[in-house]
C-alpha positions as CSV (number, residue, x, y, z in Angstrom):
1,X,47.1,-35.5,11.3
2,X,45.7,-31.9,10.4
3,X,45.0,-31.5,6.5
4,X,45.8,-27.7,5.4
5,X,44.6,-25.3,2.6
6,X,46.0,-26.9,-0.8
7,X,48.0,-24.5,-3.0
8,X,46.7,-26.0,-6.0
9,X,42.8,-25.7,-4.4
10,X,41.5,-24.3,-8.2
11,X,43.3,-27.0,-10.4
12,X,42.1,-29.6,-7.4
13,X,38.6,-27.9,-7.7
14,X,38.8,-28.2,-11.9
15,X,39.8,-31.7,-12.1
16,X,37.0,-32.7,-9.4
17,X,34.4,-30.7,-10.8
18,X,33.7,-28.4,-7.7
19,X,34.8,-24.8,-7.5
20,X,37.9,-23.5,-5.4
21,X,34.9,-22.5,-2.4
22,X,34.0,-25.8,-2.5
23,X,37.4,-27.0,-2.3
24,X,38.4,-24.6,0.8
25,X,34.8,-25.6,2.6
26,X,35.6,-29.4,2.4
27,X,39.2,-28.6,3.5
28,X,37.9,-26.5,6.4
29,X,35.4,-28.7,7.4
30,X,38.1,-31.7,7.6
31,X,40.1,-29.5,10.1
32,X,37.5,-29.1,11.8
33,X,35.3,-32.5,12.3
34,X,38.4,-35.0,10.8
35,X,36.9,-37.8,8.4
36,X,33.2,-37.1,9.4
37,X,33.0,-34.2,7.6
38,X,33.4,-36.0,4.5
39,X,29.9,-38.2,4.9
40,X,27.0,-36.6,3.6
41,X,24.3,-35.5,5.9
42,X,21.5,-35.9,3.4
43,X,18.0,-36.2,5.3
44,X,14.5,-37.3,4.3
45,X,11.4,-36.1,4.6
46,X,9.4,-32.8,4.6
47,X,11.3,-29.9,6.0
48,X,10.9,-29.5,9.7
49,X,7.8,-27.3,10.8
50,X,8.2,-24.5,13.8
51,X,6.1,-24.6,16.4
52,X,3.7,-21.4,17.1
53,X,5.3,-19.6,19.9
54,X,9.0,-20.0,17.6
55,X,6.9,-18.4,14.4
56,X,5.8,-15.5,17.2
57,X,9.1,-15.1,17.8
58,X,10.6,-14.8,14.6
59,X,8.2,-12.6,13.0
60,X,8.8,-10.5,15.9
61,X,12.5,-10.1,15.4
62,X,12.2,-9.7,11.9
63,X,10.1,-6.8,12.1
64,X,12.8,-5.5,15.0
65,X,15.8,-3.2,14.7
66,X,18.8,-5.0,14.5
67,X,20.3,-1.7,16.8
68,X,17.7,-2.5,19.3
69,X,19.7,-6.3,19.8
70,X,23.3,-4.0,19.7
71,X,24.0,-5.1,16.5
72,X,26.2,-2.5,14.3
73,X,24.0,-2.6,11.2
74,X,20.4,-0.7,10.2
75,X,18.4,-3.8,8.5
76,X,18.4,-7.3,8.6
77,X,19.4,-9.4,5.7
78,X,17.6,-13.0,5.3
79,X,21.7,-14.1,6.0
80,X,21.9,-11.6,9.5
81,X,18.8,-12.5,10.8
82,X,19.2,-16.3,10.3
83,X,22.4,-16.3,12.1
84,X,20.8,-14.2,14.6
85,X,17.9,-16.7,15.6
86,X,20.1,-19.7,15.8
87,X,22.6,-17.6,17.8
88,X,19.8,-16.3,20.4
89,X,18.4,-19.9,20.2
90,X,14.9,-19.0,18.9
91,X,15.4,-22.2,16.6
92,X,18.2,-24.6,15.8
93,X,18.3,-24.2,12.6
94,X,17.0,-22.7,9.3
95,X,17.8,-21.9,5.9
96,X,17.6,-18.7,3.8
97,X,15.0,-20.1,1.5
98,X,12.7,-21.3,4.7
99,X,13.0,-18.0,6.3
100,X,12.1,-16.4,3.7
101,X,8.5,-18.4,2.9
102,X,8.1,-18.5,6.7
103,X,7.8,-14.7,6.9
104,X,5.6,-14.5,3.6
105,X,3.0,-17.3,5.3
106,X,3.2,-14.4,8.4
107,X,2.6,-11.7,6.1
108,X,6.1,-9.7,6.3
109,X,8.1,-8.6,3.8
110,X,11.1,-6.7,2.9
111,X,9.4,-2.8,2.2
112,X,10.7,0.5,1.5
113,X,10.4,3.3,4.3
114,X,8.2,5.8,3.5
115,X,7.6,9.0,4.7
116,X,5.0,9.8,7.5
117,X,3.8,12.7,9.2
118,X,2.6,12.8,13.1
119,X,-0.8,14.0,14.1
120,X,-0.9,16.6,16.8
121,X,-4.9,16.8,17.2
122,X,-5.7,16.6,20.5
123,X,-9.0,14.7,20.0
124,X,-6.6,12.3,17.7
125,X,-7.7,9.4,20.1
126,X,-11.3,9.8,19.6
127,X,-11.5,11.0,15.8
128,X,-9.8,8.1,15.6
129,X,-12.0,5.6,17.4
130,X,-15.0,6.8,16.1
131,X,-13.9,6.7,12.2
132,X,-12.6,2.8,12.9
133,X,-16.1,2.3,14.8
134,X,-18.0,3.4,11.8
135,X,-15.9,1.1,9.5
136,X,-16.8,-1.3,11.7
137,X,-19.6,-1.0,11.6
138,X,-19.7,-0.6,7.2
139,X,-17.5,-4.2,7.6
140,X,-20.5,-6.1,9.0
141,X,-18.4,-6.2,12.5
142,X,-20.4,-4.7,14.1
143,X,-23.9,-3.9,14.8
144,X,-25.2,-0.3,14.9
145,X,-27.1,0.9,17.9
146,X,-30.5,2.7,17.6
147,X,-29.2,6.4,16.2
148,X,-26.2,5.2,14.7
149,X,-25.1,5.6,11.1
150,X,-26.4,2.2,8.9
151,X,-24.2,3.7,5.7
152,X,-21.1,5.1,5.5
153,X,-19.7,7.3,2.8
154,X,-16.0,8.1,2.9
155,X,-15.6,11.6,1.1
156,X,-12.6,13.7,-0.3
157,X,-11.8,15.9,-3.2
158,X,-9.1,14.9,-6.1
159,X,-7.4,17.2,-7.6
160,X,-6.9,19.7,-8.6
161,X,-6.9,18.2,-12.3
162,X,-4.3,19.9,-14.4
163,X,-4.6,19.5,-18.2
164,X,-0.7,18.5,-18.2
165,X,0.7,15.1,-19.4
166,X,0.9,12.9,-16.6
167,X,4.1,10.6,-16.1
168,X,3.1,6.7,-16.8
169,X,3.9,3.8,-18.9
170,X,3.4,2.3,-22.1
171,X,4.9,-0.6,-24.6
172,X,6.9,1.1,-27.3
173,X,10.1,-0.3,-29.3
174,X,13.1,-0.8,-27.9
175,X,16.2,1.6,-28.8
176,X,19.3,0.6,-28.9
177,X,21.3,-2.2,-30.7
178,X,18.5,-4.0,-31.3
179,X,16.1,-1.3,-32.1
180,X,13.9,-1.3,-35.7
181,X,16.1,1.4,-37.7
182,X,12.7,2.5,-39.9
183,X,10.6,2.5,-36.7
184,X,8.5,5.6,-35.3
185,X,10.4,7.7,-32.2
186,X,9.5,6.8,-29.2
187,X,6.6,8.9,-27.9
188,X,7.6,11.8,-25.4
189,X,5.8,13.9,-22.8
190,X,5.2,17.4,-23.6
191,X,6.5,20.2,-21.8
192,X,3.7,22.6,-20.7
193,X,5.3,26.0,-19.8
194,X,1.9,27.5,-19.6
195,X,-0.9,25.9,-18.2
196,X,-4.1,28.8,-19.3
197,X,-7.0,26.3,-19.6
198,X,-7.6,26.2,-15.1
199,X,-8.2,23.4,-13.3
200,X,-11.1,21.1,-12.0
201,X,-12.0,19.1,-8.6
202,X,-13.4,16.0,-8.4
203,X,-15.6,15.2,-5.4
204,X,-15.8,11.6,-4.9
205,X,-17.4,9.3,-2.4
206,X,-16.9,5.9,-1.2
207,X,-20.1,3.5,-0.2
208,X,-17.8,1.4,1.9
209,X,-21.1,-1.3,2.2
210,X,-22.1,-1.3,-1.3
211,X,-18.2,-0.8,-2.7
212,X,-19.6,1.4,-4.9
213,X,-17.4,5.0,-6.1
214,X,-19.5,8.6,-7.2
215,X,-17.8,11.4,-8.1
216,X,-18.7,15.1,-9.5
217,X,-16.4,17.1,-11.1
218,X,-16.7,21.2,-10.1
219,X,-14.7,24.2,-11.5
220,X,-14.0,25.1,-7.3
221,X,-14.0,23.4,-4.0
222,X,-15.8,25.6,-2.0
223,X,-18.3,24.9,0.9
224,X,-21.4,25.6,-0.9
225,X,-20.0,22.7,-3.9
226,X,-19.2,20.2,-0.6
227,X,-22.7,21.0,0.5
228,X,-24.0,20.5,-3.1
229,X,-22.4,16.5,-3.4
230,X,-23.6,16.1,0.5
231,X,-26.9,16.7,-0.7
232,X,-26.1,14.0,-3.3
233,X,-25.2,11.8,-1.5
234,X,-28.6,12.4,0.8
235,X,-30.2,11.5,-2.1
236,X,-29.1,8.0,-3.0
237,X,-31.0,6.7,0.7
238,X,-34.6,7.2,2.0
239,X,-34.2,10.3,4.6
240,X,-35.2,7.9,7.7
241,X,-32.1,5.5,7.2
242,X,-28.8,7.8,9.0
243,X,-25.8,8.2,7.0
244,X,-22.3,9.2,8.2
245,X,-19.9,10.9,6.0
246,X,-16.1,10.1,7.0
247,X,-13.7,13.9,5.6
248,X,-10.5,15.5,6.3
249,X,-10.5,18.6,8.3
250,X,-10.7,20.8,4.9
251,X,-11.9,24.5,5.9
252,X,-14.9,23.8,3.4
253,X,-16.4,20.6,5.2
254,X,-16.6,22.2,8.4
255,X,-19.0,24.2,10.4
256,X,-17.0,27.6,11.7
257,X,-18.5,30.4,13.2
258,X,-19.1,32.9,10.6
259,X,-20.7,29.9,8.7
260,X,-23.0,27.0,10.4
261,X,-24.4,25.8,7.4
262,X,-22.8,22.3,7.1
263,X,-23.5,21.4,10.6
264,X,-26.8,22.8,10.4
265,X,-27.2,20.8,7.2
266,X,-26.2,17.5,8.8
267,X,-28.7,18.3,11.7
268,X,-31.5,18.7,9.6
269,X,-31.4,15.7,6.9
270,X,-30.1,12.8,9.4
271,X,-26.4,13.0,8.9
272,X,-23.4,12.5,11.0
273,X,-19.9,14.3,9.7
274,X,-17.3,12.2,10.9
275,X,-13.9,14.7,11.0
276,X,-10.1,12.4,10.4
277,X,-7.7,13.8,12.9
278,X,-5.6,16.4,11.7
279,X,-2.8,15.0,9.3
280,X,-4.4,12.1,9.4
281,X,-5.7,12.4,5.9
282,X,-4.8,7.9,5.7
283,X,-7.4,7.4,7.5
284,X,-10.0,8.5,4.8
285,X,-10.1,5.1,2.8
286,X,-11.4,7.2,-0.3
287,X,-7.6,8.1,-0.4
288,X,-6.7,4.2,-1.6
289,X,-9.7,4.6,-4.5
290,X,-8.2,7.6,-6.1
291,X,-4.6,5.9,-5.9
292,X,-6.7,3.2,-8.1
293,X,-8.1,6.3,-10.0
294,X,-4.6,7.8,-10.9
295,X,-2.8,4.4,-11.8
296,X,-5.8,3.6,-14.2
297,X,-7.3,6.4,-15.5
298,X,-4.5,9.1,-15.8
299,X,-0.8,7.6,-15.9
300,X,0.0,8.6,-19.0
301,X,-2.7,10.5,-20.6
302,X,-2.2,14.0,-21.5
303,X,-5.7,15.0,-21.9
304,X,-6.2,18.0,-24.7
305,X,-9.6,19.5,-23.0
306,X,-10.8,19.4,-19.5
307,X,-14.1,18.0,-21.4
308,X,-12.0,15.2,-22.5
309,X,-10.5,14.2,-19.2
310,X,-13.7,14.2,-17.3
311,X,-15.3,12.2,-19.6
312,X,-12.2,9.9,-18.7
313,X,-12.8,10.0,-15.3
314,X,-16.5,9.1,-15.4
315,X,-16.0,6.5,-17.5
316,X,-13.5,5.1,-15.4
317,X,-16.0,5.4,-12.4
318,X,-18.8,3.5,-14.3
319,X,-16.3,0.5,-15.1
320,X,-15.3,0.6,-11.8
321,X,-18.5,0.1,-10.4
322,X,-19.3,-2.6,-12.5
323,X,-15.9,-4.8,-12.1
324,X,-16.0,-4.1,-8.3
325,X,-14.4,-7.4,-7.9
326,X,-11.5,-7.3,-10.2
327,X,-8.5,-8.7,-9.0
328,X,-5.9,-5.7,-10.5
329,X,-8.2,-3.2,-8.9
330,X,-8.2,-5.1,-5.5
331,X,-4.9,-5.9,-5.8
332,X,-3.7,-1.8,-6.3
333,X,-6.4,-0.8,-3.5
334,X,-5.2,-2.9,-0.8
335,X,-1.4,-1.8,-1.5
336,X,-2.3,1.8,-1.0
337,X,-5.4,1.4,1.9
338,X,-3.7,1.5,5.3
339,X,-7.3,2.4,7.4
């Protein structure tokens, strides 16, 4: 004898202390299995463990296209990929809640896109490898070969630094219905319709060995100021130990021919300038310090003198250097460092 759907499923669902979905899954479930479906199924135990090759294979198809299987949807959902791998058989069964920690222990998680633009250097390949051999060889990964570079600065330029008030946050009051009626307003950004005071640069470098950040701050960016922090940087090592400098394809780092100077520079005082591929700039891991450098040191400031905010900035570089290991600073470098 088939049971049906009971008109009264919410009074039913009231007066057994379930809700009407429970009501309508037992109901359906009755259809479907008869009395069986009525005994609990409770099991035991820790919850079942997936073998190696089935984690492979789930990590893989998460971090698939659900178009690329002919499914008519863009992402995956923890609910559309579960039913997915029991459907495809990849495992007999799991919950949301264990798919979920399962791809966490693998190390993927639910991201935004972002935006990305394609290198068309055709030495990509090998600017490439050689950059990710030198960090290699920063890393301890590898060992350098007679001639090769034994320290490796990565190099860039920040700026340039505005004196405008930088977006951030802060703890203020709350408005609203709860707000303080005698309190203070609620500190705003200034609007800067004029800007007459210039800007700055900051040329920074990165000891990827010692993890260790130096940085000068210049009215311009020109070749002879690159050459002037190289030299710097020179300094800091005896002249027989080599150095390698990693830098973006900025027309002030290289050597062109109306001006040889920073290749005959490099030649001269044991130096090897190490060139990203074009659009490449990622690859520079100085560019995950200065995303430290902004979230830290500028988000929210609004800095009255240029003075003022590159005594800031050094500061910050100081502290830096001497809490190296601090977990916040690791933590907001290895979000933003994809080298």
């Amino acid at each position: 004898m088939q049971a049906v759907d009971h008109p009264q499923g919410n009074r039913l669902g009231g007066d057994l202390a379930a809700g009407a979905d429970r009501v309508r899954d037992v109901i359906h479930n009755f259809n479907a299995d008869g009395f069986g479906s009525l005994y609990p199924k409770y099991k035991g135990g820790r919850p079942r463990t997936f073998t190696l090759s089935e984690r492979r294979e789930i990590k893989k198809t998460a971090k698939s296209k659900p178009a690329e299987h002919g499914l008519p949807f863009s992402t995956w959902s923890l609910a559309k990929l579960t039913d997915f791998l029991v459907a495809e058989g990849v495992v007999d069964d799991i919950s949301h809640e264990g798919l979920r920690i399962l791809l966490r222990e693998e190390g993927v998680s639910f991201q935004r896109l972002k935006t990305w633009k394609t290198s068309h250097d055709p030495e990509y390949a090998a600017k490439k490898a050689r950059v990710e051999h030198l960090y290699a060889i920063a890393d301890g990964e590898v060992i350098p070969e007679e001639g090769e570079p034994e320290v490796i600065f990565c190099m860039d330029e920040f700026g340039p630094l505005n004196l405008q008030p930088h977006p951030g946050r802060q703890w203020a009051e709350r408005s609203g219905r709860h707000k303080d009626p005698d309190r203070e307003p609620r500190p705003r950004r200034r609007a800067t319709y004029t800007r007459p005071h210039g800007v700055r640069h900051l040329f920074a470098a990165y000891d990827l060995a010692k993890d260790q950040l130096y940085g000068h701050i210049k009215k311009t960016k020109s070749r002879s100021k690159f050459l002037e922090f190289c030299r710097y940087l020179r300094s800091l090592h005896p002249m027989d130990l080599r150095i390698a400098i990693v830098c973006d394809n900025y027309s002030p780092h290289l050597t062109a021919k109306r001006c040889q100077r920073v290749g005959t520079w490099a030649a001269a005082n044991n130096v090897e300038i190490a060139y990203t591929p074009t659009n490449s700039s990622w690859l520079n891991r100085i560019e995950a310090q200065f995303t430290a450098l902004r979230y830290f040191a500028l988000d929210g400031t609004d800095h009255p003198s240029h003075k003022v905010q590159g005594s800031m900035i050094r500061r910050y570089i100081i502290r830096r250097n001497r809490h190296a290991a601090d977990e916040r600073l690791r933590r907001v470098v290895a979000r933003a460092d994809v080298a």
